[in-house]
Each structure stands twice: as C-alpha cells, then as structure tokens.
LUMPA-888386 format. One record per residue (C-alpha): residue in one letter; x, y, z. Coordinates in steps of 0.02 Angstrom, whole numbers, plus 50000, padded with zeros to 5 digits. Layout:
<atoms>
(atom "A" (X Y Z))
...
</atoms>
This chain:
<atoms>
(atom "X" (48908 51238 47644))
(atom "X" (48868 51169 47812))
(atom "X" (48829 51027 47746))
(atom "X" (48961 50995 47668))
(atom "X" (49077 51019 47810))
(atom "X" (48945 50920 47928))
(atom "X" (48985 50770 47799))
(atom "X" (49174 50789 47816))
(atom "X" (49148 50787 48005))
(atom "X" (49061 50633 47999))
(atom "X" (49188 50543 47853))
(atom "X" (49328 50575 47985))
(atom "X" (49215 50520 48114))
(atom "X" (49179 50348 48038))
(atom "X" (49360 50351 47991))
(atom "X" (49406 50348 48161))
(atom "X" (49306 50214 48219))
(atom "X" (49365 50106 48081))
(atom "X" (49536 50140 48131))
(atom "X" (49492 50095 48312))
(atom "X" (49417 49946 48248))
(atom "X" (49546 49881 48170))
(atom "X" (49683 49898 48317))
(atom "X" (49628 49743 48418))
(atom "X" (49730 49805 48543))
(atom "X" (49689 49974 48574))
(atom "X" (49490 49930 48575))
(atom "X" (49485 49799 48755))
(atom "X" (49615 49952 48826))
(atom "X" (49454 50053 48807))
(atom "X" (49314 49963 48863))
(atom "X" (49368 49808 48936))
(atom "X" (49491 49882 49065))
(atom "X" (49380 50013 49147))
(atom "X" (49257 49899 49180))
(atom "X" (49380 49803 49279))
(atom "X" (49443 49914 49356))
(atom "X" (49270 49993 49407))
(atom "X" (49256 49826 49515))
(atom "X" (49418 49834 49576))
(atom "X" (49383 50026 49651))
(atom "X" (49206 49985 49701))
(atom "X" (49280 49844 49812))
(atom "X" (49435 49929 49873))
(atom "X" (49381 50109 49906))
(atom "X" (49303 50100 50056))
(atom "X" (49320 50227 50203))
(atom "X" (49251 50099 50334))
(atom "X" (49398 50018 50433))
(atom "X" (49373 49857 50510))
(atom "X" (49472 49696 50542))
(atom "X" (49623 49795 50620))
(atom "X" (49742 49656 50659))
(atom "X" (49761 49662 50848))
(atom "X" (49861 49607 50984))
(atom "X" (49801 49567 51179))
(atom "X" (49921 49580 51309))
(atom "X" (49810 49505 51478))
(atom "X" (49926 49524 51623))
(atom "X" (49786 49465 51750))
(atom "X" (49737 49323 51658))
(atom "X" (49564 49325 51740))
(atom "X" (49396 49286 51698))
(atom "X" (49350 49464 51683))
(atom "X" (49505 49519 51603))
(atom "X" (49470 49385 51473))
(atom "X" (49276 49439 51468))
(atom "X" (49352 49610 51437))
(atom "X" (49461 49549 51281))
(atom "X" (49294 49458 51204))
(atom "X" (49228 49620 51205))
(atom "X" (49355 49678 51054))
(atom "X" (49344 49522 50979))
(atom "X" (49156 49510 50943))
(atom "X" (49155 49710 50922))
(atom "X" (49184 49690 50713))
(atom "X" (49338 49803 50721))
(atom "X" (49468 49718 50785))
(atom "X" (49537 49547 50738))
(atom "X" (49650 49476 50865))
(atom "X" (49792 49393 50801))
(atom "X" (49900 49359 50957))
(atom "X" (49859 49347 51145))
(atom "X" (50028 49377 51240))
(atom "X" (50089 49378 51419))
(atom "X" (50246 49473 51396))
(atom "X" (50205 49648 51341))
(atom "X" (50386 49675 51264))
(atom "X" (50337 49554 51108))
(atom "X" (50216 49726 51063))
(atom "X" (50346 49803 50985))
(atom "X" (50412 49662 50879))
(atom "X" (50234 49645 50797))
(atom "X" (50209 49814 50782))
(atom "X" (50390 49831 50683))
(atom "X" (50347 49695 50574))
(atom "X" (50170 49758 50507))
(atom "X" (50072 49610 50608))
(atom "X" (49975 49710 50699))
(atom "X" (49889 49890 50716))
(atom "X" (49848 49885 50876))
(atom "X" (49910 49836 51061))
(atom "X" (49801 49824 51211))
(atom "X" (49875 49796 51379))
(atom "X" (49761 49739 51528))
(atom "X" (49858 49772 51669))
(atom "X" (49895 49646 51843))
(atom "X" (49773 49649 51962))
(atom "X" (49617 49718 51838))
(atom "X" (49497 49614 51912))
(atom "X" (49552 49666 52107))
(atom "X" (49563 49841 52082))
(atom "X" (49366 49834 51990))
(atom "X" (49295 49731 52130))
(atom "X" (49360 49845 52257))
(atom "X" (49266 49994 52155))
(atom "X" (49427 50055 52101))
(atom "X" (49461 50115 51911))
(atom "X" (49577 49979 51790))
(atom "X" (49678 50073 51681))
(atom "X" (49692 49990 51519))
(atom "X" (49845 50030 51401))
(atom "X" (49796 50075 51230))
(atom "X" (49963 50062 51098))
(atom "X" (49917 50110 50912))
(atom "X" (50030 50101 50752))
(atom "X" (50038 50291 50694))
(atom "X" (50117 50257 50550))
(atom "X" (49948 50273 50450))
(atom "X" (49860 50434 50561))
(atom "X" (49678 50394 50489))
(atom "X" (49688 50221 50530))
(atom "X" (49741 50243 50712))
(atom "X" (49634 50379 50732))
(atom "X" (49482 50278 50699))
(atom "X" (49570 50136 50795))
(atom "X" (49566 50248 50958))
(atom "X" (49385 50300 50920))
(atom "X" (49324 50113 50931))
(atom "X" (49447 50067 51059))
(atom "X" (49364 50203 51195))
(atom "X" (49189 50164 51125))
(atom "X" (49229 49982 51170))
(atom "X" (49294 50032 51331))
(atom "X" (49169 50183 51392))
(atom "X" (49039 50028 51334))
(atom "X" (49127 49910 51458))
(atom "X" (49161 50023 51607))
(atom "X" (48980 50093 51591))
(atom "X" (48921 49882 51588))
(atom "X" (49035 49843 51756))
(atom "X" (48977 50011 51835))
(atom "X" (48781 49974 51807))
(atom "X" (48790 49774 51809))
(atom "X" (48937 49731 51985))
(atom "X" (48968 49890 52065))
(atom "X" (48781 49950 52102))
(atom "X" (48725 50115 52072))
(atom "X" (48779 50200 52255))
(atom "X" (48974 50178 52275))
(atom "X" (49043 50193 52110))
(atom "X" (49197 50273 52045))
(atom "X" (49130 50394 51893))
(atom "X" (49244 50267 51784))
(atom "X" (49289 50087 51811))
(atom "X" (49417 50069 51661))
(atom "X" (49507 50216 51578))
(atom "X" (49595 50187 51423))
(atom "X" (49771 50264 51411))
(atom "X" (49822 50311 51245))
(atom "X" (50000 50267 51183))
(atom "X" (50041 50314 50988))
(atom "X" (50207 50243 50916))
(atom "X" (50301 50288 50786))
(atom "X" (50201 50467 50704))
(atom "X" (50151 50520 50879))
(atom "X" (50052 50691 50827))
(atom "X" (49967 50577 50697))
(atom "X" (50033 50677 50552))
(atom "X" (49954 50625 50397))
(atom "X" (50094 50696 50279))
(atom "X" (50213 50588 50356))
(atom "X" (50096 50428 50299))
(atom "X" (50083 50522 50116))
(atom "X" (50261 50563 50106))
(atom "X" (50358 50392 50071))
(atom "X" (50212 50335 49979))
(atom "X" (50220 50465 49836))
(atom "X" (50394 50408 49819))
(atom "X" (50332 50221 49777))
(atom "X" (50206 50305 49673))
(atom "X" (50299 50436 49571))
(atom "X" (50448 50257 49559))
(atom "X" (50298 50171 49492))
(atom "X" (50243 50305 49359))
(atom "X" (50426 50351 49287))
(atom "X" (50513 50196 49292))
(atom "X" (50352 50083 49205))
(atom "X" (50241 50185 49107))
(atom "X" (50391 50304 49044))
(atom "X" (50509 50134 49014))
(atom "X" (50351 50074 48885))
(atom "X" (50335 50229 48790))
(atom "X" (50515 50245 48762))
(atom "X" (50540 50102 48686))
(atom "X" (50351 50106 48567))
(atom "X" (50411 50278 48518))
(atom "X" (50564 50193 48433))
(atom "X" (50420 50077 48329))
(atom "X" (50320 50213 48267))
(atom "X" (50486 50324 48207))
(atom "X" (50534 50154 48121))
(atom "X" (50711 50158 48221))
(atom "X" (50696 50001 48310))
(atom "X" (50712 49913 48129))
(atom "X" (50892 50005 48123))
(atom "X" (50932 49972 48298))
(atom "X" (50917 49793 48249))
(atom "X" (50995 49769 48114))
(atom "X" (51157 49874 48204))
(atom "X" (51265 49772 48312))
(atom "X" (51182 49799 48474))
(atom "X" (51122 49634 48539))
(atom "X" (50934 49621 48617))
(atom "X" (51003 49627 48820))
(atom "X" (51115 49787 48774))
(atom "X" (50970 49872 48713))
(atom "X" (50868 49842 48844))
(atom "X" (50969 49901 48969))
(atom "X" (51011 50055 48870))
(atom "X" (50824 50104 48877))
(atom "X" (50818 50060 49056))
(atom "X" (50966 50135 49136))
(atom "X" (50907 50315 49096))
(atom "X" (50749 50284 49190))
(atom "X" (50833 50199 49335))
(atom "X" (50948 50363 49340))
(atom "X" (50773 50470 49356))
(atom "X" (50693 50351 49469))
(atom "X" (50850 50379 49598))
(atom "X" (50848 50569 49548))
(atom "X" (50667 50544 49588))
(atom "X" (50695 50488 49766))
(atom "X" (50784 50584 49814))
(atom "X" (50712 50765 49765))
(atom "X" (50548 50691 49876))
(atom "X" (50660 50650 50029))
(atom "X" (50740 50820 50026))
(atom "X" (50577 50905 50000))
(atom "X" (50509 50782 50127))
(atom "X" (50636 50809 50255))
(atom "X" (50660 51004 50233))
(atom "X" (50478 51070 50196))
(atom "X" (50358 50936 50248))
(atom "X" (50490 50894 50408))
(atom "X" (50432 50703 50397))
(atom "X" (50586 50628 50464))
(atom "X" (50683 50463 50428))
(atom "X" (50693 50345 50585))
(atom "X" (50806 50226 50479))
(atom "X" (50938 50185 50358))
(atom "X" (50936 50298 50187))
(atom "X" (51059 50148 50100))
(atom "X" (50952 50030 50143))
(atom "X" (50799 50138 50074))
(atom "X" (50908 50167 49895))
(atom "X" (50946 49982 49913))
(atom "X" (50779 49892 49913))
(atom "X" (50718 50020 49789))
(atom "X" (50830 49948 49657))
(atom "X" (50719 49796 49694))
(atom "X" (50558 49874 49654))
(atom "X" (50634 49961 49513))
(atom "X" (50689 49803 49439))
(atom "X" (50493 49757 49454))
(atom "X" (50430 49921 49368))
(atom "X" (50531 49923 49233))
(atom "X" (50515 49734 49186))
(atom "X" (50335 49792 49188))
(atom "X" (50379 49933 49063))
(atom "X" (50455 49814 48956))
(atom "X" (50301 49709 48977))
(atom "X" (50197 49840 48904))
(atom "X" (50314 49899 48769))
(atom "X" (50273 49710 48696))
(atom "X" (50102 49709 48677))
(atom "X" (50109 49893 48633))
(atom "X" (50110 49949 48455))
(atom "X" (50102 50135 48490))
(atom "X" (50133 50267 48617))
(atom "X" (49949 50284 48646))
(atom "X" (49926 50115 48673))
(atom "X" (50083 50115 48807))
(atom "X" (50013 50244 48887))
(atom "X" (49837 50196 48918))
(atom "X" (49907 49996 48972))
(atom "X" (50023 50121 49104))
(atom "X" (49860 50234 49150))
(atom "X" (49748 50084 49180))
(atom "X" (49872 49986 49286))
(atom "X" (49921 50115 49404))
(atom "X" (49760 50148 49489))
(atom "X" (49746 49976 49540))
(atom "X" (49933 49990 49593))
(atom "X" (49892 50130 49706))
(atom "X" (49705 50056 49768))
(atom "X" (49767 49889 49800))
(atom "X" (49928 49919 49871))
(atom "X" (49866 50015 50028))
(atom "X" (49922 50195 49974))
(atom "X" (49763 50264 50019))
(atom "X" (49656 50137 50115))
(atom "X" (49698 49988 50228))
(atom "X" (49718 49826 50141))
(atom "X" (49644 49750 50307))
(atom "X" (49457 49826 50278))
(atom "X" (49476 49762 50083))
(atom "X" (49339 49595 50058))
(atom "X" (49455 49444 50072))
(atom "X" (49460 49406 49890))
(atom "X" (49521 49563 49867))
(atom "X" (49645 49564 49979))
(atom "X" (49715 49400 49891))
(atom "X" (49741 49499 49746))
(atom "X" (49856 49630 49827))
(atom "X" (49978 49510 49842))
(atom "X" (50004 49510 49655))
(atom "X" (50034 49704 49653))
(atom "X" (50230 49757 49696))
(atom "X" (50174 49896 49759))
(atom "X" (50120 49834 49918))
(atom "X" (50285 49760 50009))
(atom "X" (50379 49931 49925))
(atom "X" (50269 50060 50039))
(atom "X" (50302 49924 50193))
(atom "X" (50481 49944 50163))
(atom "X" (50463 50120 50136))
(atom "X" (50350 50175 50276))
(atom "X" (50452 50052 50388))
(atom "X" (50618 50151 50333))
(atom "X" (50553 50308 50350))
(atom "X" (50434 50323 50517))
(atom "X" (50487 50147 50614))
(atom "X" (50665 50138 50580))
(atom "X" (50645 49951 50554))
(atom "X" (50795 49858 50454))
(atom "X" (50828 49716 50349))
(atom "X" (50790 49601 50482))
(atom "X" (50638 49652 50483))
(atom "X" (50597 49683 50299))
(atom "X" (50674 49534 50222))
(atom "X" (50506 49465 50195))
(atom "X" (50443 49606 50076))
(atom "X" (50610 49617 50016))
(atom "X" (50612 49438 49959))
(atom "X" (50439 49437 49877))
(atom "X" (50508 49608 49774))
(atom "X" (50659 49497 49715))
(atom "X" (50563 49338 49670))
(atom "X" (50429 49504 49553))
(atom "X" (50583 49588 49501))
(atom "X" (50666 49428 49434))
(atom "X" (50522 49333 49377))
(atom "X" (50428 49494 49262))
(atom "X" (50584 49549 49210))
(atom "X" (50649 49372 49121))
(atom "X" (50482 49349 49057))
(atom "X" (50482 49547 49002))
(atom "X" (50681 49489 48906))
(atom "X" (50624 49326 48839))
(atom "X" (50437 49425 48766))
(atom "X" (50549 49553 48721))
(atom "X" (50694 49478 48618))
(atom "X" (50568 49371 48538))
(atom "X" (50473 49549 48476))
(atom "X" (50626 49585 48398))
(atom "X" (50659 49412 48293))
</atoms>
C-alpha cells in the first residue's frame, strides 16, 4: 500500500516538474532572478559607510586650516564635494541632498592654536538618516581627537598645552534627537506605494486571463486605454488611502512630524504612482498567471528597496552599483519624501527628482499601453 501511494507521490511529482518545464516563463523567475539578485544584495548590503559627500567651510584659509581639511579628505570617509567661504551656502546643499556633512573651520584657527589656545571646529550633520549621521559624528571626532592629539604632541610641546587644541562642536539639522523612526517613517510609505500600486496592478489584471474574462472584456465595447485605467484607478484610490493611514499613524503614534507641504507630498506621489503602476502593467504582459505576477512583483521589490537607499546609503554602494540606482524610481520618491517630511524642502528644491519621476512615469507607462494593447490584439 505504501508503495503504491509512494508512486502517486512521485507521478505528481514528475508531473509538476513537467509542468514547470513547460512554462518558459515561470522557470528563469525561479532560478535566474535570485541569482541576480543575490549579487545585487551582496553588493548593496553593506553596514560600512564611507564616501559621505562633504562640504568644507575654511574661514581662515590658512595653511593649517587647509592641512586640517586634508585630514578628512585622505581619511576614506568623507568625500568633499565643495570647499566654501560663505558658511550660509551649508544649508542650500544640505536641502538639496548634496551633501551629508558640513564642517566649519572657524577665523583665526591657526592664531588661536599657535597661541596654545583650543580651535573650535563646527561639526553640521544631515539627521535626516540617524545611522548615517551617527557614524558620521563618530569619524568626524576620531578625525579630530587624531588631529588635536598630532598639533598637541608635534607644535605645542609637551609642557604648556591646553588638554585639547580643537574641539568639535556638534550641530544636527533637521531630526535633531537622531530618531530613527522618523528616517523609517516616509520610507514605508514609498514602500507599501511600491507594493500595492505594482505588484497588486499585475495580478489584477492576470487574474482576468486565467478566469478567461479578459476574452469577454474584449470583445465588449471597452476600448484597450479604458480598460486600463479601469484596473488602475482602484489601485491609485488605495495607494492615496495608503498614504495617508501611514501619515496619520506617523504623525499621531510615531509623532514624526511634517516640516513641509502635505499637497505637494500627494502631488509628486501621483508621479511615482504613474511609475508603479506602468510597472504593474509591465508585468501583467509578460505574465500568464497570478503566480507568475506575483513572483516578477516579489523579485523586483527587494532590489527596489536595496538600491533605492531605504535601508543603506547609496553613497557606500561600489560605483557600478550606484549607476544602477538611477534606474530604480524608488530612489528620487524617498528624496522627495524624506525632504517633505523632515526638511521641509519644496518644489524648488525637488524639481530634479521630480522631473526624473515624470520622464519613468511617462516613458514605462507608454511602453506598458503600447505592450499592453498589443497583448490584447
């Protein structure tokens, strides 16, 4: 009897891989795709941060305060990107996304450490992502306990020294207490966006293959456009719904507040959703069955999230990598977002992400129509 049902087992076993075999697109899904995406994660998950994009503000404009600045720039960490005089242009940078991190050498550095006296050097970090500028401030007073120790032993001599010749003061804009959940906040919007609006657009529209409907729905009077957009309007309802069920939970349990405008927020989300759901229509092309849908949605949103700088700074990525990210939506949507939310930043400073989500939302979805409508002939 065992047998027997052992040699059933296997029959529906060996059916099953014959079926498998046979769906050519079902069988790279499953072991094509997690290979890739193995190499994505293994390059893009890393915990080390380096390369913060940096900005040196040298009031004294002498040769130590300039000997002092080469010390960040051959440190590894930092990459300095601008060397200013006026420390108001800080804030611009900072607003745009150019740079992480601000350091201010004051007037008079050099003067104050050859009369034995201690420099204080202004430290200003982007708080927007709290792990980022917490390691930030860890290297930054390395560097700087490294420096004043160098000065004390090397110019001042070991009998009239201060106990430190530069002191770093801390300044953190824009998440001041370094609160992670107000980093993780606007991102799970642009992730749980992502999730409804692409992967649940695909299914919707495979599910009405396998039932057999979409042979009614053509032959009915609806053209191609007007069923497209009534498969994608529901979604773009629940994407809104969406948003705003995390702001209110955001605002009222998790208290992460909103430094700037909530229209522009719903505004430039209708740009991203545009993106996701020309995506979703993507799919639902080269998608035969809700299985297939779904494992094309599950395979593309980890690299979404890894690549997009949800979790871990695009800046430590290798540069190949980071070339990539600019394919992935996802990226300029948690800039706007995380701008919105903890800087307060508007379209004047956005435009550029905004722009690139237009040109993706435009572009996949006419591609998405024309694949589409060409399914259905």
């Amino acid at each position: 009897m065992r047998v027997i049902q052992g040699n059933r087992v296997l029959t529906l076993v060996r059916k099953e891989f014959i079926q498998i075999r046979r769906d050519r697109r079902l069988l790279p899904i499953l072991l094509i795709l997690p290979v890739l995406q193995l190499i994505l994660m293994g390059y893009a998950v890393s915990s080390d941060i380096k390369h913060l994009a940096t900005v040196i503000c040298d009031l004294d404009r002498s040769p130590e305060s300039r000997a002092f600045a080469d010390r960040f720039a051959t440190s590894g960490y930092f990459d300095i990107r601008y060397l200013l005089t006026d420390e108001r242009r800080i804030r611009d940078l900072m607003d745009a996304g150019q740079v992480r991190v601000g350091i201010v050498i004051p007037p008079r550095f050099a003067a104050r450490l050859a009369r034995g006296e201690t420099a204080t050097v202004q430290l200003l970090l982007d708080g927007t992502d709290s792990n980022t500028a917490n390691v930030a401030q860890g290297y930054v007073t390395q560097i700087v306990n490294a420096e004043s120790a160098r000065i004390v032993l090397e110019r001042l001599g070991p009998k009239s020294i201060p106990p430190v010749a530069v002191d770093p003061s801390v300044r953190i804009w824009f998440n001041p207490d370094l609160k992670s959940v107000n980093y993780m906040v606007p991102g799970v919007v642009a992730l749980i966006l992502t999730i409804v609006t692409m992967t649940m657009t695909a299914t919707a529209i495979v599910k009405e293959k396998e039932r057999g409907t979409i042979e009614q729905l053509i032959v009915s009077p609806i053209q191609a456009h007007q069923l497209m957009l009534g498969k994608a309007i529901p979604f773009v309802i629940i994407g809104y719904a969406d948003i705003f069920i995390v702001i209110l939970v955001g605002l009222f349990w998790f208290r992460v507040p909103i430094a700037g405008s909530v229209a522009l927020l719903l505004g430039l989300s209708g740009l991203f959703i545009m993106t996701t759901l020309g995506l979703g229509l993507l799919i639902s092309t080269v998608s035969q069955t809700q299985q297939q849908a779904m494992m094309l949605g599950f395979f593309m949103n980890p690299p979404f999230m890894l690549l997009s700088g949800f979790i871990f700074p695009i800046a430590s990525m290798p540069e190949p990598i980071q070339v990539l990210t600019y394919l992935i939506p996802l990226r300029y949507f948690l800039v706007i977002i995380r701008g919105i939310f903890l800087k307060g930043v508007g379209l004047e400073v956005l435009w550029p992400q905004a722009l690139a989500l237009l040109l993706f939302g435009v572009g996949v979805l006419t591609l998405s129509a024309l694949r589409f409508q060409k399914h259905l002939g």
